[in-house]
Backbone as CSV, one residue per row, in Angstrom:
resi,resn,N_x,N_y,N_z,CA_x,CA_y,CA_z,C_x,C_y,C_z
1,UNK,22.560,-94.499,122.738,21.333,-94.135,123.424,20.581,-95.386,123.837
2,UNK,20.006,-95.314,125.452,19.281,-96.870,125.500,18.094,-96.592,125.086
3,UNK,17.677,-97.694,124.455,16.324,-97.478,123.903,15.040,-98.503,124.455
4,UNK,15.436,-98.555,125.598,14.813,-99.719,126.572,13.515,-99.019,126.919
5,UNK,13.660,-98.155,126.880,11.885,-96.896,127.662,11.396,-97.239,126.496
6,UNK,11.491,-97.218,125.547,11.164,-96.977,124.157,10.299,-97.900,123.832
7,UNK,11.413,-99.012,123.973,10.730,-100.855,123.936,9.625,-101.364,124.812
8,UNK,9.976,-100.649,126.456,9.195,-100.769,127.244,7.309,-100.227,127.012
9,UNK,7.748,-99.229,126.663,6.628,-98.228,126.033,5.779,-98.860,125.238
10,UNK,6.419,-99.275,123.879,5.985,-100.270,122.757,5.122,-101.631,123.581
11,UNK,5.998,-102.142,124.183,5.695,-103.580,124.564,4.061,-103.639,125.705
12,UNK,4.183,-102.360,126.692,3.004,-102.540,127.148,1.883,-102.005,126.696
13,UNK,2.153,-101.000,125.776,0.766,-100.305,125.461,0.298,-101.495,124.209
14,UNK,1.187,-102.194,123.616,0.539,-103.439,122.793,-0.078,-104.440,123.715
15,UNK,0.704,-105.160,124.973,-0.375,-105.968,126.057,-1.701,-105.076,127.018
16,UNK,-1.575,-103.936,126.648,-2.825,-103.526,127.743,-2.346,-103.655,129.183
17,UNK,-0.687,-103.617,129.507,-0.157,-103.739,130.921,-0.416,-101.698,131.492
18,UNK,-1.057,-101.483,131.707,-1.502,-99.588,132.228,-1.014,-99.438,133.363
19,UNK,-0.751,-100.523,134.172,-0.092,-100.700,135.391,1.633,-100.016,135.471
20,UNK,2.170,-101.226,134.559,3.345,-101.155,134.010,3.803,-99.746,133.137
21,UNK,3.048,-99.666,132.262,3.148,-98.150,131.855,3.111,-96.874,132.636
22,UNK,2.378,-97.056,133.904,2.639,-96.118,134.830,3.280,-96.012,135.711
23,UNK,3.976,-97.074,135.497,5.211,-97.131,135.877,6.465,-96.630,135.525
24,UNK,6.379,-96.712,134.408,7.358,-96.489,133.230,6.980,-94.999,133.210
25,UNK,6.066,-94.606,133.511,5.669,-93.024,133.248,6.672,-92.303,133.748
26,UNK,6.831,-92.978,135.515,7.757,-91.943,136.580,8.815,-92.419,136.601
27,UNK,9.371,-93.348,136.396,10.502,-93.642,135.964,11.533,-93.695,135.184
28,UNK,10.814,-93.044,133.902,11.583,-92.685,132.838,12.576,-91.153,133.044
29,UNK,13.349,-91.132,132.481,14.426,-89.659,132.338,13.984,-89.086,131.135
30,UNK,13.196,-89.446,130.328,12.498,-88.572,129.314,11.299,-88.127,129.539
31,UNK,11.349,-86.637,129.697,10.332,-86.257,130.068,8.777,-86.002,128.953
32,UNK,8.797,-86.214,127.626,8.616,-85.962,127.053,7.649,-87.573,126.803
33,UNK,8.812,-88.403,126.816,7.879,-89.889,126.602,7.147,-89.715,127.979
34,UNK,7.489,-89.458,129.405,6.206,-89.595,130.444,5.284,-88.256,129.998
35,UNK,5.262,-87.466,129.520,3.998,-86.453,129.453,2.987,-87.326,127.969
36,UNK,4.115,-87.997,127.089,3.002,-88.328,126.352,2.095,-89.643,126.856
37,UNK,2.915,-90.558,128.172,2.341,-91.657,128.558,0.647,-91.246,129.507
38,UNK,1.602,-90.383,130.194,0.378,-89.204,131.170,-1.009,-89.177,130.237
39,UNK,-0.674,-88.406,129.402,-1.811,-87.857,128.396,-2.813,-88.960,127.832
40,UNK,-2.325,-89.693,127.173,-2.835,-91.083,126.808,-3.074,-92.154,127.954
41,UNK,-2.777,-91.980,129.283,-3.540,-92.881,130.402,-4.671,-92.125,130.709
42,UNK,-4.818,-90.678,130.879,-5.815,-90.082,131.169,-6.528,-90.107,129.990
43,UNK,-6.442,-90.060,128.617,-7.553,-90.211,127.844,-8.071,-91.351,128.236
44,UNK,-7.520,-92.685,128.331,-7.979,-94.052,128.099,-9.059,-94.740,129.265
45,UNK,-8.576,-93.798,130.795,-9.456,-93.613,131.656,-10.584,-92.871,131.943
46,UNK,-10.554,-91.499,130.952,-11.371,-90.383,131.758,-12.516,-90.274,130.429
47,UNK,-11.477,-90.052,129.251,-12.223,-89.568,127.968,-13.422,-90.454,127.365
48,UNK,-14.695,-89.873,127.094,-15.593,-90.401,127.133,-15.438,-90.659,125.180
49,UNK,-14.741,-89.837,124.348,-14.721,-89.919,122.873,-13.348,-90.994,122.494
50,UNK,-13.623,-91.954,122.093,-12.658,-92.797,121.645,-11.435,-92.662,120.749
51,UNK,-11.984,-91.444,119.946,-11.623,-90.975,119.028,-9.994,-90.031,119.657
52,UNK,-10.754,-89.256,120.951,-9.453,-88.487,121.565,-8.512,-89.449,121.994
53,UNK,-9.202,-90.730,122.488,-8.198,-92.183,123.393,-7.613,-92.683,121.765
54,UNK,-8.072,-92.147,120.958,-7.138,-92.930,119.424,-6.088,-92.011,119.091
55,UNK,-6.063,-90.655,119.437,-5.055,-89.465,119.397,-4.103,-89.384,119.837
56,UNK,-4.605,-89.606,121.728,-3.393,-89.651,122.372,-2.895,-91.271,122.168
57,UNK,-3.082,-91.696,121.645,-2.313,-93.487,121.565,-1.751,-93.111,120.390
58,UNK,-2.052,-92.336,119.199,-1.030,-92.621,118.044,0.058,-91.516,117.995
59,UNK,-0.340,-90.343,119.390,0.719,-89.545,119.056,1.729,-89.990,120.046
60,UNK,1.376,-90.883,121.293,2.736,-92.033,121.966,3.106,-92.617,121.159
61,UNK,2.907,-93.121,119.762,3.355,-93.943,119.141,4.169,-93.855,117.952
62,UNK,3.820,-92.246,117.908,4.305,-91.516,117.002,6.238,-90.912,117.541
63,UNK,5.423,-90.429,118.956,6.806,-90.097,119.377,8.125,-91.388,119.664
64,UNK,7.560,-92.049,120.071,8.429,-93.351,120.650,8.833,-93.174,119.041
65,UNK,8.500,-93.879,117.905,9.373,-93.837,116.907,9.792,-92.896,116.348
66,UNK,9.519,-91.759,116.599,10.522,-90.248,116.312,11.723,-90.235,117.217
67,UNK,12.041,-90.514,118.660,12.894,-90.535,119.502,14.056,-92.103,118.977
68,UNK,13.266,-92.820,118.843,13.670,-94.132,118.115,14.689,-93.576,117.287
69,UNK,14.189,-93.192,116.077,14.804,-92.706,114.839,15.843,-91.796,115.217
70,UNK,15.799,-90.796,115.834,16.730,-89.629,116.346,17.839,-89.937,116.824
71,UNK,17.682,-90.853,117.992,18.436,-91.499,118.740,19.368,-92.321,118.061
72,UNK,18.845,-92.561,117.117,20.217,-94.133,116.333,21.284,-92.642,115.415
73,UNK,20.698,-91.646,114.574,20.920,-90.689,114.058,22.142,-90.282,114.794
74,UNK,22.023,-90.183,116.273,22.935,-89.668,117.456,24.044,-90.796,117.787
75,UNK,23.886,-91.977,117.605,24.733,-92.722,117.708,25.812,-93.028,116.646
76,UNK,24.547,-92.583,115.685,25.735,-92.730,113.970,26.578,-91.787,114.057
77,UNK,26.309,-90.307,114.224,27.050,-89.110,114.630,28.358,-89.415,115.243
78,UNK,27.851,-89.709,116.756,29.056,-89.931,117.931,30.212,-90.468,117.258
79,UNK,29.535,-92.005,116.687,30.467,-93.356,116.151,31.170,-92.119,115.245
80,UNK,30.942,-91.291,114.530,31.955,-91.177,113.157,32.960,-90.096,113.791
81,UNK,32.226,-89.025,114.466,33.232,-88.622,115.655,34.455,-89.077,116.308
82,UNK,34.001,-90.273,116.777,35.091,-91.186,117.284,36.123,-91.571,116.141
83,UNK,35.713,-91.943,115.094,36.450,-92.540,114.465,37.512,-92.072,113.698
């Protein structure tokens, strides 16, 4: 599994690149990491409670390392498959 969206994901929402992340929003094949990128750009722009812009940032952050985790799970699988 590439885990490059993943990294990508990680890497800009730690620099504050929102540009780049919305980028990464429509470009990704996971639909799931762009609805949670969606959600958390519109809190960070619109939402006046910080608290909701702290929600949607830990539940992107939450998922990226749930998909993370899953994903290697799927590779361990395949590999023993193969073998």
């Amino acid at each position: 599994m590439e885990t490059v969206d993943y990294d990508k994901a990680l890497y800009y929402t730690h620099r504050s690149q929102w540009d780049n992340l919305l980028i990464l929003m429509v470009r990704t094949k996971d639909d799931m990491l762009s609805k949670r990128i969606e959600q958390f750009l519109h809190a960070y722009n619109f939402e006046n409670n910080y608290g909701e812009v702290e929600k949607k940032l830990y539940s992107l952050l939450r998922y990226i390392d749930h998909a993370v985790e899953t994903g290697h799970e799927f590779e361990d699988a395949e590999y023993a498959y193969l073998t």
